[in-house]
Every structure is written in C-alpha cells, then in structure tokens.
MMTF fields as JSON, N, C-alpha, C and O atoms, coordinates in Angstrom:
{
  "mmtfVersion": "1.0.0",
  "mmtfProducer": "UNKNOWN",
  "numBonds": 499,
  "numAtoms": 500,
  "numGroups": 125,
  "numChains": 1,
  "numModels": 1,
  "chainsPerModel": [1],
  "groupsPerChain": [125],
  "chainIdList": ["A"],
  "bondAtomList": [4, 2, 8, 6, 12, 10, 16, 14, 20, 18, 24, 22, 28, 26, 32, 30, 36, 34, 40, 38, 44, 42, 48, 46, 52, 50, 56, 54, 60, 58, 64, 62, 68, 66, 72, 70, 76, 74, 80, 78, 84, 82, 88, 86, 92, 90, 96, 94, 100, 98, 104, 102, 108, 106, 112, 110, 116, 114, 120, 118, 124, 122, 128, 126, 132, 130, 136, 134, 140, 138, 144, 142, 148, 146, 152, 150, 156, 154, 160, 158, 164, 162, 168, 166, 172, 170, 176, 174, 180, 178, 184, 182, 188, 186, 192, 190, 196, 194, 200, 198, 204, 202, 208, 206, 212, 210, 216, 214, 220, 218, 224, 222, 228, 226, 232, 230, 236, 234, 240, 238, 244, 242, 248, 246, 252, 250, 256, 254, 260, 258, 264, 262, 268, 266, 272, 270, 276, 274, 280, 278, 284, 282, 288, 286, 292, 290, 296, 294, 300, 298, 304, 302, 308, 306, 312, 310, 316, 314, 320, 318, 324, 322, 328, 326, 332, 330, 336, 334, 340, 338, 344, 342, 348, 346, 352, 350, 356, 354, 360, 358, 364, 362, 368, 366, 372, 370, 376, 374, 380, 378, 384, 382, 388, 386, 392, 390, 396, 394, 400, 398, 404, 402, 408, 406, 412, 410, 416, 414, 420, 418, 424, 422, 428, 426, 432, 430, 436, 434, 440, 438, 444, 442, 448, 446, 452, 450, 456, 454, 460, 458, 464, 462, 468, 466, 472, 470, 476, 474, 480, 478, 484, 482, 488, 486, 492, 490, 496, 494],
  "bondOrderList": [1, 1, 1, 1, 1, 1, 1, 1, 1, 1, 1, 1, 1, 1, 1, 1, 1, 1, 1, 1, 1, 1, 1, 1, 1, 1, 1, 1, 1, 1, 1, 1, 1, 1, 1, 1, 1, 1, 1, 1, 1, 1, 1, 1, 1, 1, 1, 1, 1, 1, 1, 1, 1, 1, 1, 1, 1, 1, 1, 1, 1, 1, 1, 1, 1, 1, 1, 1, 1, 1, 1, 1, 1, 1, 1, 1, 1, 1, 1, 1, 1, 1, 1, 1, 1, 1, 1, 1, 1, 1, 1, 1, 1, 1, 1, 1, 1, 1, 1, 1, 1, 1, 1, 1, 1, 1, 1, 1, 1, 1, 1, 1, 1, 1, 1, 1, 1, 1, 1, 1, 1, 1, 1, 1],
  "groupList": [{"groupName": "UNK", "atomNameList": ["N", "CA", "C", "O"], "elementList": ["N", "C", "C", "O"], "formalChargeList": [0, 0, 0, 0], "bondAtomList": [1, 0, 2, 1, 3, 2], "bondOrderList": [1, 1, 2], "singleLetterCode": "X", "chemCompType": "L-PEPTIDE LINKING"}],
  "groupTypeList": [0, 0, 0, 0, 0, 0, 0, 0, 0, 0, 0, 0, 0, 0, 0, 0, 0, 0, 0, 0, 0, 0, 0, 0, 0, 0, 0, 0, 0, 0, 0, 0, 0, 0, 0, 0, 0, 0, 0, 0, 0, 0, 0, 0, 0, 0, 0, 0, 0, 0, 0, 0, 0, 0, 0, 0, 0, 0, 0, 0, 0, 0, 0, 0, 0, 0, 0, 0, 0, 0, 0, 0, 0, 0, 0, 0, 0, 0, 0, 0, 0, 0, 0, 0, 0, 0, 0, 0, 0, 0, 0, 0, 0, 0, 0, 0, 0, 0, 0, 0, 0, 0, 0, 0, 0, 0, 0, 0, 0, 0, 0, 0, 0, 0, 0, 0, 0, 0, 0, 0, 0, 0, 0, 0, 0],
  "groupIdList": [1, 2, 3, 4, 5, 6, 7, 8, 9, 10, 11, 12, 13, 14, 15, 16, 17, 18, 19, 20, 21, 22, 23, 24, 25, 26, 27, 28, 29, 30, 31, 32, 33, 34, 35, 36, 37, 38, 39, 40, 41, 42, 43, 44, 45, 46, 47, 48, 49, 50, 51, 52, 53, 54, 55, 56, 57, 58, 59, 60, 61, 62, 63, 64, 65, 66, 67, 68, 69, 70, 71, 72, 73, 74, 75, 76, 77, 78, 79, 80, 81, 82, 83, 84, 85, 86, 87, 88, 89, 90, 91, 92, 93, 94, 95, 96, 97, 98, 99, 100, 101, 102, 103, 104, 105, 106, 107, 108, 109, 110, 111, 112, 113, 114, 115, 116, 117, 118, 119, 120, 121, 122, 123, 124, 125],
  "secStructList": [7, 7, 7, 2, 2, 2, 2, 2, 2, 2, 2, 2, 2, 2, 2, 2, 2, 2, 2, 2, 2, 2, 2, 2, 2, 2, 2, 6, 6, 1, 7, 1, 7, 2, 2, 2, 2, 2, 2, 2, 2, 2, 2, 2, 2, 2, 2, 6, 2, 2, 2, 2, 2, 2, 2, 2, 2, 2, 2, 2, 2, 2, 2, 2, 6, 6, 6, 7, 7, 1, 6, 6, 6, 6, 6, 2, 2, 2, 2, 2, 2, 2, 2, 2, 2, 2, 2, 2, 6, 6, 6, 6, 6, 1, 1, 7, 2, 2, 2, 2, 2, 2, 2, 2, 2, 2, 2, 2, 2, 2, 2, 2, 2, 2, 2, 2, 2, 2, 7, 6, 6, 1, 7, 7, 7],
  "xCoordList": [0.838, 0.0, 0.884, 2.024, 0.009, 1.126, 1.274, 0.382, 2.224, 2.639, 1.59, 0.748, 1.826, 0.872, 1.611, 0.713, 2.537, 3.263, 3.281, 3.676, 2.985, 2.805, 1.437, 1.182, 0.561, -1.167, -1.328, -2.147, -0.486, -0.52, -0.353, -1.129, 0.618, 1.142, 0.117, -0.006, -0.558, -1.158, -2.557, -3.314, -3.027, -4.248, -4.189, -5.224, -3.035, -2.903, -2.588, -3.225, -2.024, -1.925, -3.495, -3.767, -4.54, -6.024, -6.251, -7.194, -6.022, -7.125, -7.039, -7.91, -4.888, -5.004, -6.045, -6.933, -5.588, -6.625, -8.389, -8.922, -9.09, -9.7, -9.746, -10.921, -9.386, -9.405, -9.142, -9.617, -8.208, -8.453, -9.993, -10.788, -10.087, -11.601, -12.629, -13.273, -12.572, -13.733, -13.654, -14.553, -12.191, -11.986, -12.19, -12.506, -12.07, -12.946, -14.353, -14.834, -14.932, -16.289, -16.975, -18.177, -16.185, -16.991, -16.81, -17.564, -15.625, -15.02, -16.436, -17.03, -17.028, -17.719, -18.707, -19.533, -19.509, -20.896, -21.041, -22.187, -20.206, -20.063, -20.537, -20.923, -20.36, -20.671, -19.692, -19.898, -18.889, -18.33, -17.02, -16.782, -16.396, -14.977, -14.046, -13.26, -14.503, -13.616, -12.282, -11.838, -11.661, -10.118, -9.791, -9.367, -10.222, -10.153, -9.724, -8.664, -11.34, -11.498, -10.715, -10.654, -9.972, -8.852, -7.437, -6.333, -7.631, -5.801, -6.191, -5.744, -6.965, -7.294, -7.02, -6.346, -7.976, -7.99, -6.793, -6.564, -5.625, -4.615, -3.421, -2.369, -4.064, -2.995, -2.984, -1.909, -4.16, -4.973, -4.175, -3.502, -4.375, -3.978, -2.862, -2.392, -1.892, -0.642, -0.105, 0.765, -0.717, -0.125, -1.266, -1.035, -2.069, -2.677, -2.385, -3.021, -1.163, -1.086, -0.573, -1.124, 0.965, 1.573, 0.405, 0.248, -0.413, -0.856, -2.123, -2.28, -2.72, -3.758, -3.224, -3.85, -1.888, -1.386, -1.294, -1.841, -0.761, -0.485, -1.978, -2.13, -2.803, -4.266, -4.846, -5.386, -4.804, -4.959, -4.557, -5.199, -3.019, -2.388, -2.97, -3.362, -2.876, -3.814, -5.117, -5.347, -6.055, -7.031, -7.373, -8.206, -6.517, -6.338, -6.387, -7.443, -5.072, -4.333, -5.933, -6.369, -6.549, -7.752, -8.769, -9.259, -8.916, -10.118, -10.097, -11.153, -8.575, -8.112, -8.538, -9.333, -7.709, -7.538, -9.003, -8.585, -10.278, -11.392, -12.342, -13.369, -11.845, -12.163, -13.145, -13.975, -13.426, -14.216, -13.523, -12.952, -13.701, -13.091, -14.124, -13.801, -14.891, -16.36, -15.946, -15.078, -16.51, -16.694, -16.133, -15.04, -18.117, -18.704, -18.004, -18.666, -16.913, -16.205, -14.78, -14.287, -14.455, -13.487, -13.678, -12.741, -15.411, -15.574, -15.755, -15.301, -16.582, -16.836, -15.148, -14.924, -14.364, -12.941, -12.621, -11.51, -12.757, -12.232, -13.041, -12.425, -14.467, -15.279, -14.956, -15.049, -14.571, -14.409, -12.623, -12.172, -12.027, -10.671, -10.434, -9.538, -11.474, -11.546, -11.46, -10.421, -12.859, -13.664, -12.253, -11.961, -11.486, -10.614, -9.664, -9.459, -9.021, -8.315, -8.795, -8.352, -9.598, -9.955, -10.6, -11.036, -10.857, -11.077, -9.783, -9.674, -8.81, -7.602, -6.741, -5.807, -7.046, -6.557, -6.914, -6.287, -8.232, -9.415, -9.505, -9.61, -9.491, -9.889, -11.211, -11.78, -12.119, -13.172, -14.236, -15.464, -13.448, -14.318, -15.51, -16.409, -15.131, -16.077, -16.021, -16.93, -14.821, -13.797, -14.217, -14.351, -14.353, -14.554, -15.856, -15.632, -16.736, -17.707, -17.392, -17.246, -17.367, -17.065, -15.657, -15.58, -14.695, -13.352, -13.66, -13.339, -14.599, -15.323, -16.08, -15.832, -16.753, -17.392, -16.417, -16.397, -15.749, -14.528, -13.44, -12.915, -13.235, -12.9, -13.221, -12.451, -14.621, -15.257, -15.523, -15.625, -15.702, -15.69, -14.783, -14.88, -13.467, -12.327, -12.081, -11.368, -12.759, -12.017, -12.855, -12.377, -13.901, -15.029, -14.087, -13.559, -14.266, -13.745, -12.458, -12.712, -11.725, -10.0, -10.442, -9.655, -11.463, -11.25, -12.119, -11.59, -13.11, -13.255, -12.435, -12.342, -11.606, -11.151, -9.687, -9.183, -9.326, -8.048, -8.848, -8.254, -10.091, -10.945, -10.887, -10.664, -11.061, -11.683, -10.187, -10.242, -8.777, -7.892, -7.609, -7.486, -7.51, -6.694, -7.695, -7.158, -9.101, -9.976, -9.97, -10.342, -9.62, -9.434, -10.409, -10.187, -11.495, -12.591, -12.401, -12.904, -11.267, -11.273, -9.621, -9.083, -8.848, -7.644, -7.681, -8.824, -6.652, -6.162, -5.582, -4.462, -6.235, -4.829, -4.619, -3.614],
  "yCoordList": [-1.173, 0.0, 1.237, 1.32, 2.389, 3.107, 3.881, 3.573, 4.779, 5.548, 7.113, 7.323, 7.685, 8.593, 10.021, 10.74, 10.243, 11.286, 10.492, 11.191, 9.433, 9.099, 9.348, 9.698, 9.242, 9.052, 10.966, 11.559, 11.546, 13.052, 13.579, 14.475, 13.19, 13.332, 12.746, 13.542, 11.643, 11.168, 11.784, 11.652, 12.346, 13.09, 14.505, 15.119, 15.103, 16.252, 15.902, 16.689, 15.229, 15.136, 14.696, 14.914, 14.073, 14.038, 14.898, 15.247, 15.682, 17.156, 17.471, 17.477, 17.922, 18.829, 18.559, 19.285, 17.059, 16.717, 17.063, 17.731, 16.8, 17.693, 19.035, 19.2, 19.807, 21.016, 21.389, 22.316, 20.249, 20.498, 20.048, 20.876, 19.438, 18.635, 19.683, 20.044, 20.094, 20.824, 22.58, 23.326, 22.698, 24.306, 23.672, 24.543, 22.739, 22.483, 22.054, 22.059, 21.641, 21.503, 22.388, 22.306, 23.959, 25.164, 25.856, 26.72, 25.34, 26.373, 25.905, 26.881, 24.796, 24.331, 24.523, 24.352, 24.95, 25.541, 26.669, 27.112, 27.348, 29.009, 29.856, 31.023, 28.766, 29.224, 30.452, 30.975, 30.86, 32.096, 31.607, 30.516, 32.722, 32.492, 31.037, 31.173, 29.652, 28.743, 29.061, 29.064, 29.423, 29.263, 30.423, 30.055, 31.968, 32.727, 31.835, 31.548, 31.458, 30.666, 29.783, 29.809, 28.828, 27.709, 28.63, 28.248, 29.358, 30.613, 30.645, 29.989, 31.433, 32.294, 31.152, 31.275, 30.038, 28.916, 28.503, 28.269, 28.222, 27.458, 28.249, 27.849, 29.569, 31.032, 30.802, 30.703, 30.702, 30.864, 29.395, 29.438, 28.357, 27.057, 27.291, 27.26, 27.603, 28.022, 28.772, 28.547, 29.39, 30.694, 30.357, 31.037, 29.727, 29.393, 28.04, 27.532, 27.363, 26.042, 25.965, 25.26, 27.026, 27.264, 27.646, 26.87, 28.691, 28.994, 27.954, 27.981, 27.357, 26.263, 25.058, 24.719, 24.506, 23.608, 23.984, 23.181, 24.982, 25.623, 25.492, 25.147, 25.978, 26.179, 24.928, 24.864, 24.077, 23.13, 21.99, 21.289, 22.327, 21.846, 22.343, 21.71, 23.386, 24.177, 23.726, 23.371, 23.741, 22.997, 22.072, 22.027, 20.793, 19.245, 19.579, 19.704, 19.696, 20.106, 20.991, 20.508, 21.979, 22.556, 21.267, 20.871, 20.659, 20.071, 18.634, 18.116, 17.772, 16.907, 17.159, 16.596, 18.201, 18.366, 19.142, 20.26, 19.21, 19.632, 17.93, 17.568, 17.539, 15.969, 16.042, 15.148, 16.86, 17.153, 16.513, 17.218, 14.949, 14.424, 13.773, 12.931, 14.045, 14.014, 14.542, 15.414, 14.091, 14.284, 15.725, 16.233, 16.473, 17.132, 18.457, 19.495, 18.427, 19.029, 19.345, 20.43, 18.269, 18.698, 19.349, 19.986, 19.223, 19.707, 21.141, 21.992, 21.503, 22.991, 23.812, 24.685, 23.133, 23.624, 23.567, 24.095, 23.373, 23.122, 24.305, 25.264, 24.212, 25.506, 26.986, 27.999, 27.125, 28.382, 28.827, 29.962, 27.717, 28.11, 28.534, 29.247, 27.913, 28.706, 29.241, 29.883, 29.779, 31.125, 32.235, 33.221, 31.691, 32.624, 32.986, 34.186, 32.024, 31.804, 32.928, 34.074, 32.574, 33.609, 34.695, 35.341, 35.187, 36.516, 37.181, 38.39, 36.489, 37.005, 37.16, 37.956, 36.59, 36.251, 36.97, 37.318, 37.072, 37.875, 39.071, 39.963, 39.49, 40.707, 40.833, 41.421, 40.413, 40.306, 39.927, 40.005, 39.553, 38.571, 39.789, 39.497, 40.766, 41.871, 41.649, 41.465, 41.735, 41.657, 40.233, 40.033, 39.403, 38.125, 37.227, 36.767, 37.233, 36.386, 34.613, 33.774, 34.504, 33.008, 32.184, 31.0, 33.219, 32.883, 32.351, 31.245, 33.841, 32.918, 31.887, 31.607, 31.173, 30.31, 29.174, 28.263, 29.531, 28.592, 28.164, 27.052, 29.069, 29.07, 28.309, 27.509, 28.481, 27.849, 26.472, 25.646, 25.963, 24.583, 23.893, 22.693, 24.645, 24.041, 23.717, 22.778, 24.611, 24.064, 22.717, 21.614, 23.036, 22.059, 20.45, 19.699, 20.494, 19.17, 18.656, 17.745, 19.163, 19.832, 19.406, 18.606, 19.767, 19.162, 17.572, 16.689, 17.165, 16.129, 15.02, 13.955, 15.72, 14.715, 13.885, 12.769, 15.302, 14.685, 14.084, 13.088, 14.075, 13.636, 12.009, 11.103, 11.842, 10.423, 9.761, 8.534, 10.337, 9.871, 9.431, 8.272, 10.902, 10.705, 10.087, 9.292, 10.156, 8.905, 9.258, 8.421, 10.273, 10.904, 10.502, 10.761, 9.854, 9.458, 7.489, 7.074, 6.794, 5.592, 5.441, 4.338, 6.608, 6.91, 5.893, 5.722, 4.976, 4.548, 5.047, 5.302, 5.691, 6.343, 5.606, 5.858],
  "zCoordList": [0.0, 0.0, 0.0, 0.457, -0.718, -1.261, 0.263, 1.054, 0.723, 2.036, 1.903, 1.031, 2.607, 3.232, 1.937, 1.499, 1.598, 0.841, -0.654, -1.587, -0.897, -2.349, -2.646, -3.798, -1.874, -2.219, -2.221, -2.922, -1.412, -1.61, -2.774, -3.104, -3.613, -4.496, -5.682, -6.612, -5.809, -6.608, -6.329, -7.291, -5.388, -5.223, -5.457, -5.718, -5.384, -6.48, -8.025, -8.724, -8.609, -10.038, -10.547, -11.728, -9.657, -10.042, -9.735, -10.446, -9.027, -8.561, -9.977, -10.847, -10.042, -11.33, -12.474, -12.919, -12.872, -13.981, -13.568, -14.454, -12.683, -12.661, -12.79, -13.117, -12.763, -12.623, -14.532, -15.188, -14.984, -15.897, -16.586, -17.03, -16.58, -17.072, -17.282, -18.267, -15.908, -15.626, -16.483, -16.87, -16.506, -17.008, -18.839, -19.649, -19.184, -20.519, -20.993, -22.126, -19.673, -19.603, -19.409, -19.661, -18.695, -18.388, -19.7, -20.148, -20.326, -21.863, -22.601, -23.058, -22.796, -23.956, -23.479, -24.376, -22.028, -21.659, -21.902, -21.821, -22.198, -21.923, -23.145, -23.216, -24.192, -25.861, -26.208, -27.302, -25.6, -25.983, -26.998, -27.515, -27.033, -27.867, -26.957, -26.019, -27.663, -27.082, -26.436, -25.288, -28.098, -28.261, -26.646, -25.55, -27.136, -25.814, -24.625, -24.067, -24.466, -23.075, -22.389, -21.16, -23.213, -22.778, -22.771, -22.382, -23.069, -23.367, -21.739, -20.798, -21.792, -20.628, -19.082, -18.059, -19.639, -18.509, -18.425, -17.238, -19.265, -19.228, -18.398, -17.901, -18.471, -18.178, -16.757, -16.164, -16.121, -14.903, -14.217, -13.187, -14.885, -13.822, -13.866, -12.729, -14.865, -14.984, -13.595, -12.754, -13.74, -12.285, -11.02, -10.02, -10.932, -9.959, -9.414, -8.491, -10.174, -9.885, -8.478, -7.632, -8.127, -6.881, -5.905, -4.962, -5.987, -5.067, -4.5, -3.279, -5.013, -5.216, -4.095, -3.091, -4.551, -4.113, -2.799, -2.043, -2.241, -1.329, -0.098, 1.074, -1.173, -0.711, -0.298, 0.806, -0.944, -0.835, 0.546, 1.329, 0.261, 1.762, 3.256, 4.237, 3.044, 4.176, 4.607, 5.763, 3.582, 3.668, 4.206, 5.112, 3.521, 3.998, 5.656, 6.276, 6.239, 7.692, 8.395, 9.44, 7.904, 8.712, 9.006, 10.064, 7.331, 7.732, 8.272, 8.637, 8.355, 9.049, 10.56, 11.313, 10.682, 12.467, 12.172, 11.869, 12.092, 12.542, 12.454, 13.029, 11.919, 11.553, 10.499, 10.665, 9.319, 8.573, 7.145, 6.313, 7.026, 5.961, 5.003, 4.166, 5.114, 4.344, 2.922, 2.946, 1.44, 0.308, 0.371, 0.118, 1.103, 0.859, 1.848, 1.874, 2.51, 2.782, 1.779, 1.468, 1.506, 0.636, -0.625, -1.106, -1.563, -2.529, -2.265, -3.031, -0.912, -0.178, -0.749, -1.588, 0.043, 0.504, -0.932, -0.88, -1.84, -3.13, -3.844, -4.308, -3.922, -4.483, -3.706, -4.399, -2.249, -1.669, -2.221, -2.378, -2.384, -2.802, -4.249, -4.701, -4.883, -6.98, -6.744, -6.901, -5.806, -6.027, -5.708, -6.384, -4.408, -3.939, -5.096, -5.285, -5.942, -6.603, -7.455, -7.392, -8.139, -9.504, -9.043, -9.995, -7.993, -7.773, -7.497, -7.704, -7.051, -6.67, -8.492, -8.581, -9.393, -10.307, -11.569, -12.57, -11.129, -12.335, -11.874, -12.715, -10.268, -10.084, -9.839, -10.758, -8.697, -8.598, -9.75, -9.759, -10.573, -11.691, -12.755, -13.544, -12.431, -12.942, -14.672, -15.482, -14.806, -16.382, -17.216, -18.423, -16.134, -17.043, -15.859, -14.739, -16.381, -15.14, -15.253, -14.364, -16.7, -17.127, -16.31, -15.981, -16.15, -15.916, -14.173, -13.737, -13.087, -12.433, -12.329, -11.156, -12.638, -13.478, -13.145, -12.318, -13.964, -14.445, -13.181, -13.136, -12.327, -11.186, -10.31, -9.777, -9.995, -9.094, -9.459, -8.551, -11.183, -11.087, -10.98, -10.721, -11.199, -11.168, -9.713, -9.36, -8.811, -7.458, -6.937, -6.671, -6.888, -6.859, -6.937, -6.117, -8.41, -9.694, -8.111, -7.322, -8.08, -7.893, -6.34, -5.834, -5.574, -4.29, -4.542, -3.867, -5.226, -5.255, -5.414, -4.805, -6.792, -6.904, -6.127, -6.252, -5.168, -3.833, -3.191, -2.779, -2.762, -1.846, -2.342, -1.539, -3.416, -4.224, -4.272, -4.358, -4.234, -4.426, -2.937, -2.541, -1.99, -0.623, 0.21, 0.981, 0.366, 1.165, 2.733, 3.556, 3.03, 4.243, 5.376, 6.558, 4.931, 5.136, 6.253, 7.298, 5.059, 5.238, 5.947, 5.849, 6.665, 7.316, 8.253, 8.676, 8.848, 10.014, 10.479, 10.037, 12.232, 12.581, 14.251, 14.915]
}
C-alpha cells in the first residue's frame, strides 16, 4: 500500500486533472470564444497552480484536524478556494464572469477529486 506522501502526491496530479476537465467543460458551456477561453484557462492554472497547491495543503491540515473528511467538505474547501483563486486572479471577476465560473468549477472538480484519491474518510490512525 502506497505511504501517506505518495497518495498526496497522486491526489494532487487528479485534482489537477480535474481542474483540468472541468476548465474544458466550463469552456464548452459558456458558448463564448472557445479558443479565448482555454488561453485564458490554461494562463490561470498556470499561475494558480503554486498557489492552489499551497491552498490546498492548508485545507487538507484545517479540515483533518477539525475531523471534517467528508466528500462534501473537501468539494466545499475546493469551491471556496476557486472562487478565492480567480477573484484574486481575475480581479473580482467583474472583467470576465465566465473565468469565475470557471474558477469555481475548477475548485469544486480539484477538491473532489483529492478527496476520491486521498480517502481521508477511510484513514487509520
């Protein structure tokens, strides 16, 4: 069984892919200028990747030690951290609403899917 810092590691490289998923599933709801939309999205995970990860860690460690390892906590912690993300990124999202949008599903996607990897839920401690 894999150790406690490999399953970390493999539950962020799924977040990412979520996060990607989802910033092309919001590109193709949005009807707007695709091509735009994925520049824009790719720009965004690009430079939001450090801070995310970061965010993320934090997260884990709050909602560990609160004992809140439920799904439906980590997707929360995942949607309040887009949102943070791309308002910090977009600029209160005024300029681009989609890019919020896009934000918020990405965190969503992005905490589920550490959740579905790391299992925080099914921990021995």
């Amino acid at each position: 069984m894999a150790g406690r810092s490999e399953r970390r590691a493999l539950a962020s490289l799924s977040s990412l892919l979520g996060v990607g998923a989802a910033s092309i599933l919001t590109t193709l709801l949005s009807g707007g200028d695709a091509l735009r939309t994925l520049q824009v999205s790719a720009f965004l995970i690009g430079f939001g990747l450090g801070p995310g990860i970061i965010l993320a860690l934090c997260a884990e460690a709050l909602l560990t030690r609160l004992g809140l390892l439920s799904w439906c906590a980590y997707a929360t912690a995942g949607f309040i951290g887009g949102g943070f993300l791309s308002v910090l990124f977009i600029g209160a999202g005024g300029r681009d609403p989609n890019g919020f949008i896009t934000g918020l599903a990405c965190g969503l996607a992005g905490g589920l899917a550490y959740w579905a990897v790391l299992r925080p839920d099914r921990r021995e401690y």
